[in-house]
N, C-alpha and C positions, 0 to 999 in steps of 0.2 A: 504494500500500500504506500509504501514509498513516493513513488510519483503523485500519488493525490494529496501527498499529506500537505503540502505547501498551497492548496486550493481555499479560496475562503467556502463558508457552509453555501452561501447563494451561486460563488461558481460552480460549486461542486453539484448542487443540485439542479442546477440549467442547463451541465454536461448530462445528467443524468437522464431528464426530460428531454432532451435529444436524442438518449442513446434509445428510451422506451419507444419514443417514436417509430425510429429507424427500424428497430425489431418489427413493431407493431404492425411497420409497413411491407411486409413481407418479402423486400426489394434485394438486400443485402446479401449475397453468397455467402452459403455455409461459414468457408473460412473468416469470413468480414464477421459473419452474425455472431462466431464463438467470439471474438475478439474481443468485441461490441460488449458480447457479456460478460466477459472477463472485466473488463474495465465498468462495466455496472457496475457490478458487485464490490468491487474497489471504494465507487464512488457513495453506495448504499451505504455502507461501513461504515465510511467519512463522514457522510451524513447522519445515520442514528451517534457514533462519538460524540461529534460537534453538541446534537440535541440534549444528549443524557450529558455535556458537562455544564452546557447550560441552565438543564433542569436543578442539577445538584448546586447550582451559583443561584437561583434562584429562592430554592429550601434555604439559603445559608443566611438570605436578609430578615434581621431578626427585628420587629415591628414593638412600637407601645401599643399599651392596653385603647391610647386613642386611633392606632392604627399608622403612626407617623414612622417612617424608620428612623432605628435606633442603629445601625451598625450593621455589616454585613463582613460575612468571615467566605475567604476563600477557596474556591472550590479545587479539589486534588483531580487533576487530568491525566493519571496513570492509570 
């Protein structure tokens, strides 16, 4: 995953939505269509990552009882 890892989460997922396309569209030669999903799968990857460190940066801002934030602790991306 190497080569995606340097994508941001919205490149990554515009590559992706291109690649569903392309499959979708049944056009693609065998060889082209593995490739195609090989580097999906890459980009799927990158993408649920990205979401779930988000998520967990999210759970980490800790709110008052009025609802205001109070501090946010950051989130571990291993």
């Amino acid at each position: 995953m190497s080569e995606v890892n340097g994508l941001s989460f919205e490149e990554a997922l515009k590559e992706l939505e291109k690649i569903v396309s392309e499959l979708e569209s049944g056009q693609a030669p065998l060889e082209k269509s593995l490739d195609l999903y090989k580097r999906g799968a890459e980009l799927k990857a990158l993408c649920e990552m990205r979401l779930e460190a988000a998520r967990l940066q999210v759970e980490k801002i800790s709110l008052s009882k009025a609802g205001a934030v109070e501090g946010t602790a950051p989130a571990s991306f291993e």
